[in-house]
Each structure stands twice: as C-alpha cells, then as structure tokens.
C-alpha positions as CSV (number, residue, x, y, z in Angstrom):
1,X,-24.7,20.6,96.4
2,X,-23.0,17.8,95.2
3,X,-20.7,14.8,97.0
4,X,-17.2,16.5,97.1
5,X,-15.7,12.4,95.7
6,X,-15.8,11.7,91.8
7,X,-16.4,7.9,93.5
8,X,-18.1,6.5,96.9
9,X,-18.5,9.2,99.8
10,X,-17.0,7.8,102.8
11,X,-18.8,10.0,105.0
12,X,-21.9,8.2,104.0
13,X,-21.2,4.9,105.8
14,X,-21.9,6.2,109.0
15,X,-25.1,7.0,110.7
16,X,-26.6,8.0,107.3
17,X,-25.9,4.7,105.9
18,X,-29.8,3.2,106.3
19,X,-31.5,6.1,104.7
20,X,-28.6,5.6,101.4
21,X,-29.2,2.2,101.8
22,X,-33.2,2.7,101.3
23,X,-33.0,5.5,98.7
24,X,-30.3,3.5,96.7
25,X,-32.5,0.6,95.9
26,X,-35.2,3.1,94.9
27,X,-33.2,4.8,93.0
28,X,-31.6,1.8,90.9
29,X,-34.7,0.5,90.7
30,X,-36.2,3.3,89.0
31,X,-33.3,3.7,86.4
32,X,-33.4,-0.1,85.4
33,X,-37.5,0.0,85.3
34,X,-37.4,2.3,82.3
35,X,-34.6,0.7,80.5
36,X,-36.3,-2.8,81.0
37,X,-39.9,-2.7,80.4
38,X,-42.1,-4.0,79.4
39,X,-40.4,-7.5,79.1
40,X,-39.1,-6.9,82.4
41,X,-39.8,-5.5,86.1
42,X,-37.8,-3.8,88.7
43,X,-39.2,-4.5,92.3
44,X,-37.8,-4.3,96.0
45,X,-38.0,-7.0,98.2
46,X,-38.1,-5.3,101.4
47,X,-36.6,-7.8,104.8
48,X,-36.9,-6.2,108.4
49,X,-33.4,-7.2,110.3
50,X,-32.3,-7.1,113.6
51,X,-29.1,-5.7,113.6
52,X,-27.8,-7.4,117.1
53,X,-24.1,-6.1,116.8
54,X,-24.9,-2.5,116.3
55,X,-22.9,0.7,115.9
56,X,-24.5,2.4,118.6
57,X,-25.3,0.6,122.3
58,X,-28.6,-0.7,121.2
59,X,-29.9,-2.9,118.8
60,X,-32.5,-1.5,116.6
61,X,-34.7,-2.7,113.5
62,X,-35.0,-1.4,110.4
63,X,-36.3,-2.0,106.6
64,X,-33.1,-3.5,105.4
65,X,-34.0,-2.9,101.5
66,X,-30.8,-4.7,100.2
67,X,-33.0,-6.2,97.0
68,X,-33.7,-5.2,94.0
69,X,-35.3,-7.4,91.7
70,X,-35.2,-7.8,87.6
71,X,-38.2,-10.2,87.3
72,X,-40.4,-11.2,83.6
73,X,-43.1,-9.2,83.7
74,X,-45.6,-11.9,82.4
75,X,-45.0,-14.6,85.0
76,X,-43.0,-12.8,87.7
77,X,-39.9,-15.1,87.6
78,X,-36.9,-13.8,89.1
79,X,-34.3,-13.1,86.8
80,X,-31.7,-10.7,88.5
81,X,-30.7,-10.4,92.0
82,X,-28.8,-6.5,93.0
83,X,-27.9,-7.1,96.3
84,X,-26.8,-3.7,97.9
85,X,-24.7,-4.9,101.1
86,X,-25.7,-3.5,104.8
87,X,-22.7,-3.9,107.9
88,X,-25.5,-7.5,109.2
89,X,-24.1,-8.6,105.6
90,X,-20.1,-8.5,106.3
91,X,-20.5,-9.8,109.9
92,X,-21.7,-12.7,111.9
93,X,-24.3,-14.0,112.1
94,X,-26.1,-11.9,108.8
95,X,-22.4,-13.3,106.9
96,X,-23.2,-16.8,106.6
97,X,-27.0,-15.8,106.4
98,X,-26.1,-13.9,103.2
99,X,-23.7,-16.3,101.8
100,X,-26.8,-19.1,102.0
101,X,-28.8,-16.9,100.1
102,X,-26.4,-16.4,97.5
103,X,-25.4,-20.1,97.3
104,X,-29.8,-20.7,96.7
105,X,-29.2,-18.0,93.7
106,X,-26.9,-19.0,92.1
107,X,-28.4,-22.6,92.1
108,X,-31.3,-21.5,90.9
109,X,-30.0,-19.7,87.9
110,X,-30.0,-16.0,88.9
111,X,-27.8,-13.5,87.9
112,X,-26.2,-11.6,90.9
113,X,-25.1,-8.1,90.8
114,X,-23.1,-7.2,94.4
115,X,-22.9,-3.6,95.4
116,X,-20.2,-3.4,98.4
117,X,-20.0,0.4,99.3
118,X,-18.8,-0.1,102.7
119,X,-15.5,-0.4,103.7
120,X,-16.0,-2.4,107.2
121,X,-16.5,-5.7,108.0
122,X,-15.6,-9.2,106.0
123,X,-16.4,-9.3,102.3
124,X,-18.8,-12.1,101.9
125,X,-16.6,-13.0,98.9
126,X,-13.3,-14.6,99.2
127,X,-10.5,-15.6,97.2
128,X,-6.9,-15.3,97.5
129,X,-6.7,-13.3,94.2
130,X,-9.1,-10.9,95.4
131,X,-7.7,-7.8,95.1
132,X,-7.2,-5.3,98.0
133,X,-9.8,-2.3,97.3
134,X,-11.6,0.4,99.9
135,X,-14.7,-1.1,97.3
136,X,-16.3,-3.8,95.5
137,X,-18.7,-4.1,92.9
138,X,-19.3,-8.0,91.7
139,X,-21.3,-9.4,88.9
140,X,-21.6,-13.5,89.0
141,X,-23.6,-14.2,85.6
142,X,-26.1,-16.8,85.9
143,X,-24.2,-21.0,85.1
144,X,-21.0,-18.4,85.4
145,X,-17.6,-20.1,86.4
146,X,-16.1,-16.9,87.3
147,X,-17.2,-13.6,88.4
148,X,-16.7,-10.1,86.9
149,X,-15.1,-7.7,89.6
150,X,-14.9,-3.4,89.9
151,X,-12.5,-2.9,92.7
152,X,-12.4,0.4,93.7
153,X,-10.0,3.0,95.5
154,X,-11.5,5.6,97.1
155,X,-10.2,7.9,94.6
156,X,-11.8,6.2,91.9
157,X,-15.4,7.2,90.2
158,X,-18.2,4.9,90.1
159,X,-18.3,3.0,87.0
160,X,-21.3,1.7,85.0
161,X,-21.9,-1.7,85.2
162,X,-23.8,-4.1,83.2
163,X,-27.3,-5.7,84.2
164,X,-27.3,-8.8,82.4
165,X,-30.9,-10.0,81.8
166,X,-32.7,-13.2,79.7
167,X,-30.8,-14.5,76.6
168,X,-31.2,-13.2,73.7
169,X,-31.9,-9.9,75.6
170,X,-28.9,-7.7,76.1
171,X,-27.8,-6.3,79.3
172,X,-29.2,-3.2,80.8
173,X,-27.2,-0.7,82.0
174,X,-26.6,1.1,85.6
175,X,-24.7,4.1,85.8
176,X,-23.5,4.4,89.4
177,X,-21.8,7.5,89.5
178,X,-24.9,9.5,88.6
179,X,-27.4,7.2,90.7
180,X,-25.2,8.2,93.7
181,X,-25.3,11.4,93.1
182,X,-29.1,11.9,92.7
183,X,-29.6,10.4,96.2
184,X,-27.0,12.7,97.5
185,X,-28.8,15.9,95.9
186,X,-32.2,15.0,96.7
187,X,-31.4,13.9,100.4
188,X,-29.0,17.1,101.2
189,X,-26.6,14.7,102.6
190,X,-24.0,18.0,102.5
191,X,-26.0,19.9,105.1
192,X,-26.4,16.9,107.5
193,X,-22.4,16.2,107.0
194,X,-19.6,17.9,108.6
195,X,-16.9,17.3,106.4
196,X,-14.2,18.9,108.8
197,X,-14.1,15.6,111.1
198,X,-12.7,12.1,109.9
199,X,-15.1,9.7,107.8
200,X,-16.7,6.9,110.1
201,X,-14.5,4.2,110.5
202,X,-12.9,2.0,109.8
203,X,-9.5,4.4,109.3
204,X,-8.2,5.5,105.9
205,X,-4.6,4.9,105.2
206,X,-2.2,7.8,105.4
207,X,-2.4,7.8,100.9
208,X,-5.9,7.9,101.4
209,X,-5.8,10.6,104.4
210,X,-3.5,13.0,102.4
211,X,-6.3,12.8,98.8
212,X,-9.5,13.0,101.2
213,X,-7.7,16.2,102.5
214,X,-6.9,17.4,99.3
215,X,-10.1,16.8,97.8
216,X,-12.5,18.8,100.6
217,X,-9.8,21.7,99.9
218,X,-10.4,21.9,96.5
219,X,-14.1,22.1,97.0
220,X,-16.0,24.9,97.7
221,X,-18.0,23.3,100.4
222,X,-18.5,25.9,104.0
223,X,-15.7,24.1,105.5
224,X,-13.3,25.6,107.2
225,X,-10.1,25.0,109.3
226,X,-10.2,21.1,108.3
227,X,-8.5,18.8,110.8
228,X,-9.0,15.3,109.5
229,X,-7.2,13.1,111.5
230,X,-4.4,11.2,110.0
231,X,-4.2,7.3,111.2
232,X,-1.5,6.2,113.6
C-alpha cells in the first residue's frame, strides 16, 4: 500500500527511521548506478556511530549508511558525495563532526548532494536567508559560490533533483518521490504504522495538524476514529 503523503512521511522519522535510512541509500544507489555506468559507480560507504543522545534511554550502535558515492569507475576517485542526514547529524557532537566533513569535500572538489528528511534537530546549514521549511534538500556544486536549495512543506511532493557529475558529463537524475515510495512498498512501512496517533516529534503546526488530518481521511488506509493531536 502506498505512503498516504504526495511528499516526505512524517511518521517515518520515528523508530523506523534507521531501517529508511539503510534502504534509502540502497535504493538511490541503485537508481543512479544504471543511469551512470560505465563511466561512473555508485557505492556506500558504510560508518558505524554511537548515537550517545538517543531517542530511547540507551545508547545503541548502528550502520549509519548516510553515503552514497558517485566515484570514476577507472580509478575510483570520488566525484559526488549524497549525504542522507541521521538525528547524530543535526545535533552535538555528530553536528560539528558533519560540518568538518563537509568543509574536507568541498575542499577537495566534490559535489555535495544533502538529503534532510527530518524535521528535528539543527540544520547543519545556516544562513539567515535560509528559508523556514519542515524539509531540505541541498546541492553545493563542486568550486560552487552558492548552493541550490528544495525547501519543502510537508504538503509538498518530492522533487527530482539533479546529480551533477564530471564536466563535460551531464547530470544524472534522482527522482525522489518514486525512490521513497519503493522503500515504503517493499518494507510495508503501512502495516508497522499506526496512522491514528500523532507523527514522532518534533510537533506539527496547527496548518500542518489540520492537512495531515485531512490527508489520512482521504485515504483508504484501515484507520479509523483518528485523533491526531493538535499542538498547544
């Protein structure tokens, strides 16, 4: 069955968010691999965290596959960096850990393609013209001055987003909104959901409150009597 959101599930950035987090990356990498070869490769780059501030009482470790890779297939340089951000990434000390790493990238010439599905926690990018969005998708272009940004409401349905690759090669393409789905339909993320209870947190905004409402009515999801609690 699929999400009941045209956009981002915020149901999905709960206790469920490792396992999207893992199939994700797999999933992107696999769409990009058959658009890019054989010039290029997609690859994972798989780091084990330790998550100290957790969202239950006890820390726990886990295969935080942020990474995936666009590299030249003939002498496995790194080209592309899609990082897909995790709650260590939007809060000390994993914040200023991430930042580094994206500082070294950027240095070294890499293109950076930023998928921020979650809505807590501090945005590792700042700027006071940053618009205010329940998402973010950012792409800084390799010797870039400026990035390219996708904020998004949770209304709003994923968009597609360029991959940009070696000059004169053009971009490759990644078409969110279907990746997202897939991982929902393979991973039954509906029957492990119970859509009558409020997303995780952080809360929605009474706007927001009064579509997600809306939206689960108009589905035909086994949900009934649907008390979503507004925010005070």
């Amino acid at each position: 069955m699929p999400s009941p959101f045209p956009g981002m599930d915020p149901y999905l950035e709960g206790y469920l968010w490792p396992d999207v987090h893992h199939r994700l990356a797999t999933e992107i990498a696999r769409r990009l691999g058959a658009q890019i070869r054989p010039r290029y490769v997609a690859r994972l780059e798989i780091t084990v965290v330790e998550d100290i501030y957790p969202e239950v009482e006890i820390g726990v470790m886990y295969p935080d596959i942020a990474t995936v890779e666009m590299r030249d297939a003939a002498n496995n340089e790194l080209v592309t960096s899609i990082e897909i951000l995790s709650p260590v990434n939007k809060r000390e000390p994993g914040l200023a850990k991430y930042r580094d790493k994206q500082r070294r990238l950027r240095e070294a010439g890499i293109h950076i393609l930023e998928i921020d599905w979650l809505r807590r926690g501090i945005r590792p990018l700042q700027h006071p013209r940053l618009p205010q969005s329940a998402y973010l998708i950012t792409l800084i272009r390799a010797q870039a001055t400026r990035a390219d940004l996708w904020p998004l409401q949770l209304p709003d349905p994923l968009p597609d987003v360029p991959v940009p690759l070696r000059m004169p090669d053009p971009d490759a393409r990644l078409q969110l909104g279907p990746t997202l789905q897939t991982i929902y339909d393979e991973a039954g993320y509906d029957l492990s959901i119970d859509y009558s209870q409020s997303p995780p947190p952080p809360e929605l905004s009474p706007a927001d409150t009064t579509w997600l409402q809306t939206q689960l009515n108009n589905t035909n999801l086994p949900i009934s009597n649907l008390r979503i609690s507004n925010p005070q």
